[in-house]
C-alpha positions in Angstrom: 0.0 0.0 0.0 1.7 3.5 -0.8 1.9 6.2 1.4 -0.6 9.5 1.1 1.1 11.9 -1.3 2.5 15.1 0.1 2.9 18.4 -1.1 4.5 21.3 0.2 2.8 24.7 -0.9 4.5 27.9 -0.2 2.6 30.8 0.1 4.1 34.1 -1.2 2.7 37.9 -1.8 4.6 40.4 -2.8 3.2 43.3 -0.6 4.7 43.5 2.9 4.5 46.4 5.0 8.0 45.9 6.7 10.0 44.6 3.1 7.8 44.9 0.4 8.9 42.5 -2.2 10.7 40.1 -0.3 9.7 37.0 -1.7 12.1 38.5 -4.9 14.6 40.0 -2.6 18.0 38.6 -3.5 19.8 36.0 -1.3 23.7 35.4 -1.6 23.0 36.4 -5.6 19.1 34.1 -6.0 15.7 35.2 -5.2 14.4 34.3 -1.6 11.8 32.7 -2.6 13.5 30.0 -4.6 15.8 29.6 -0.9 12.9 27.7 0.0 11.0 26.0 -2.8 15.1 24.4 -3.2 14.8 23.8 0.3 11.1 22.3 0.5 12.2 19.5 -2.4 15.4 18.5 -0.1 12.2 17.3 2.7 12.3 13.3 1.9 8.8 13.2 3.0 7.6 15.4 0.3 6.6 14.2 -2.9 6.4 17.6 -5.2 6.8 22.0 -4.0 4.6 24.3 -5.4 4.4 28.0 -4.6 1.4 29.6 -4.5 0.8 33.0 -5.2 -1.4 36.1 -6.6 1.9 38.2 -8.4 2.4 37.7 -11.5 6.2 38.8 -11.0 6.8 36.0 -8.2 5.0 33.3 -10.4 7.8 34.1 -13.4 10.8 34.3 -11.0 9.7 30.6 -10.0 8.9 29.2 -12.9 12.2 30.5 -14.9 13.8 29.3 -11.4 12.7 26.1 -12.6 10.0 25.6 -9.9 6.5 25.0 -10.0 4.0 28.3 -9.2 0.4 28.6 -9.1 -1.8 31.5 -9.4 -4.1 32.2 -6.1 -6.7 35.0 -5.7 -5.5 38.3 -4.8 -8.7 38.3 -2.0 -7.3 35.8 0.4 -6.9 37.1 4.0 -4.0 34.7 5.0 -1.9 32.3 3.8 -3.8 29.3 5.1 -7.0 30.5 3.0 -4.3 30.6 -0.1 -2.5 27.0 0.4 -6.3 25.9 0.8 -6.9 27.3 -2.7 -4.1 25.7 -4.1 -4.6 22.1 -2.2 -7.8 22.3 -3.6 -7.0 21.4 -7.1 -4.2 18.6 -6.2 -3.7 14.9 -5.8 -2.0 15.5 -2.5 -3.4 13.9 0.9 -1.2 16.0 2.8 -0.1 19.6 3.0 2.7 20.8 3.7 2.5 24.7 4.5 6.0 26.3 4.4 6.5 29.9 5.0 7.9 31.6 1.7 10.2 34.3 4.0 12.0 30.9 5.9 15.0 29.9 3.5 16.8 28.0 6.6 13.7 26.2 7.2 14.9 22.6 8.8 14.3 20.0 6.7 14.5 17.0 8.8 12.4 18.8 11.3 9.8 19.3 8.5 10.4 15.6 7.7 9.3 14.6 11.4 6.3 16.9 11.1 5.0 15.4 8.0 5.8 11.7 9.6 3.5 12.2 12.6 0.6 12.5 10.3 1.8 9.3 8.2 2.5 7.6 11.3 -1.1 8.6 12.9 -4.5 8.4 10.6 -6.6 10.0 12.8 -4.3 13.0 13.5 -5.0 16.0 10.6 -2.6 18.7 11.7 1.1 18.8 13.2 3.9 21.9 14.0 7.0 22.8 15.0 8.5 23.8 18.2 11.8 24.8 19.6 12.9 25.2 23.2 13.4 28.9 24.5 16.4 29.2 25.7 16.5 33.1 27.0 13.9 34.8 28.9 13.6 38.1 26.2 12.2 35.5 23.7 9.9 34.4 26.0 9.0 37.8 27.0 8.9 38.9 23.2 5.3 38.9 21.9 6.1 38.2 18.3 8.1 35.2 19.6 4.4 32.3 19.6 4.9 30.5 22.4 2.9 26.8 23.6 2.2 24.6 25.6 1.4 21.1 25.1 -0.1 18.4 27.4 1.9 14.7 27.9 1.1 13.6 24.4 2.3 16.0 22.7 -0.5 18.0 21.3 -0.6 21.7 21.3 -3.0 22.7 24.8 -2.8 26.7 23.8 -0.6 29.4 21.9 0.0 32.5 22.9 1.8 35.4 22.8 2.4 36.1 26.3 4.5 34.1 28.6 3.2 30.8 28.8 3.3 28.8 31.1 3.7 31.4 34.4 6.1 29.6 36.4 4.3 30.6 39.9 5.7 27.7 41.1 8.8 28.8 40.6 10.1 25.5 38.9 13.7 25.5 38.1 14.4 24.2 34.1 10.5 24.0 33.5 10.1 23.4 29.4 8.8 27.2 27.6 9.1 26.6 23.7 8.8 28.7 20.4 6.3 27.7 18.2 7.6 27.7 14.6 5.5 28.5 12.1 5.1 25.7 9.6 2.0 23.4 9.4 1.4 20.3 7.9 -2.1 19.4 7.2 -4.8 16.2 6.4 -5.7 17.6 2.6 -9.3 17.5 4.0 -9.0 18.9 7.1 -7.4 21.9 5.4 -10.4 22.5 3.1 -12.2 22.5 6.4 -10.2 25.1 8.5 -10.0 27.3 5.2 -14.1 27.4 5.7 -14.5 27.5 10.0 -14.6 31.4 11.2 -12.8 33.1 13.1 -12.9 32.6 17.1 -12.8 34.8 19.8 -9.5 33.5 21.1 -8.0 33.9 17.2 -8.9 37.2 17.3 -7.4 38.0 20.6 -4.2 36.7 20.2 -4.6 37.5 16.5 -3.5 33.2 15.7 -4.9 31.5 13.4 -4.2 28.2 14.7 -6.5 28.8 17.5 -9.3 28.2 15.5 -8.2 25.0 14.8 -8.2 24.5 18.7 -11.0 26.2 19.5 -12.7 23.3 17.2 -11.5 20.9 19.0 -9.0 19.4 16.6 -5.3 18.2 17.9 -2.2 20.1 16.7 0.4 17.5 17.4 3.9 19.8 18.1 7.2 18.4 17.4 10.1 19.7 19.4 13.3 20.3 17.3 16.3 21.8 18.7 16.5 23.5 15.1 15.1 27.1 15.3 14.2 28.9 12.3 15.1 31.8 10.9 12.3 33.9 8.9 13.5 37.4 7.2 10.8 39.8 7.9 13.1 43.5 7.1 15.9 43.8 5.2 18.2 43.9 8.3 17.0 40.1 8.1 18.4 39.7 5.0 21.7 41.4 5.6 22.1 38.7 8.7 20.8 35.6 6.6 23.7 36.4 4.1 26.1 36.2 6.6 24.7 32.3 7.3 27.1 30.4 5.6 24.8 27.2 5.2 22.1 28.7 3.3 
């Protein structure tokens, strides 16, 4: 019996308010963009990498990359709502999501993500995690953190500091959520559809939803942090990474 077919889909706009452009930014001399649809295809769990996309510029810089790109609608609010779009029409049973600004994404932590779901039927959504290891990360509100209970699934994210250590516990686990998803093909379709909850929109987190639904989010801890380029001071420091 083969396994479910898996497809990563990279969401990329070329409006930012921070680094507009960015998906096209350059990147020790190629387009950033093309960082990680290379990257995605190096994942041994995934069958085939598409971006997907609503610029017509990012779609040509991929395709003469020698990539696969597919045209999304220029409506979508997120990048979920755009993967969903682009799942839609393929023979994949699993998604992977992979942020288009993370071209030192991990790839055997993305590998371990995608093998919980092929491991587990019944499970239709997994992430990433990384230990915090300094207190201004977990006192950083654009630094996600969560908690998870003794299985391993995701009990809440926030972006306060969670959980408070009243107890003052010494060496008590705080962790980083990392922002790539792998998703059942139909569960996907599903989330793309649910509304927005009162706890998404507090914390303004998407994946909430998918908790407030009552649906598992399995997290797998890595030790391998990722590093997204959000300004072009990112950039500057990602060129100095020799292993990109």
């Amino acid at each position: 019996m083969s396994r479910p077919r898996v497809l990563a889909i990279i969401p990329a706009r070329y409006a930012s308010t921070r680094f507009p452009g960015k998906p096209l930014a350059l990147l020790n001399g190629k387009e950033i963009i093309l960082h990680v649809a290379a990257r995605a295809l190096r994942c041994k769990t995934v069958d085939d990498a598409v971006v997907a996309t609503d610029d017509r510029r990012i779609f040509d810089a991929v395709v003469k990359g020698g990539f696969k790109a597919v045209m999304t609608r220029p409506d979508h609010v997120c990048g979920t709502d755009r993967i969903a779009e682009a799942a839609e029409k393929s023979d994949a049973e699993i998604v992977v999501n992979i942020q288009g600004d993370e071209p030192m994404i991990d790839t055997v932590s993305v590998d371990r993500a995608v093998q919980a779901l092929l491991d587990d039927p019944a499970l239709d959504v997994a992430t990433l995690a990384v230990p915090i290891t300094h207190g201004g990360e977990f006192e950083n509100p654009n630094a996600v953190k969560v908690v998870m209970d003794n299985r391993g699934n995701a009990l809440y994210f926030s972006r306060s500091p969670i959980p408070y250590n009243r107890g003052k516990l010494e060496n008590f686990p705080r962790h980083k959520h990392l922002g790539l998803y792998v998703y059942r093909k139909t569960f996907l379709l599903k989330f793309s559809r649910m509304e927005p909850g009162t706890l998404e929109q507090a914390e303004q987190l998407e994946q909430l939803r998918i908790l407030q639904n009552g649906v598992n989010i399995r997290v797998i801890v890595t030790d391998k942090d990722s590093v997204g380029i959000d300004t072009p001071e990112d950039l500057k420091r990602a060129e100095a990474m020799a292993h990109v």
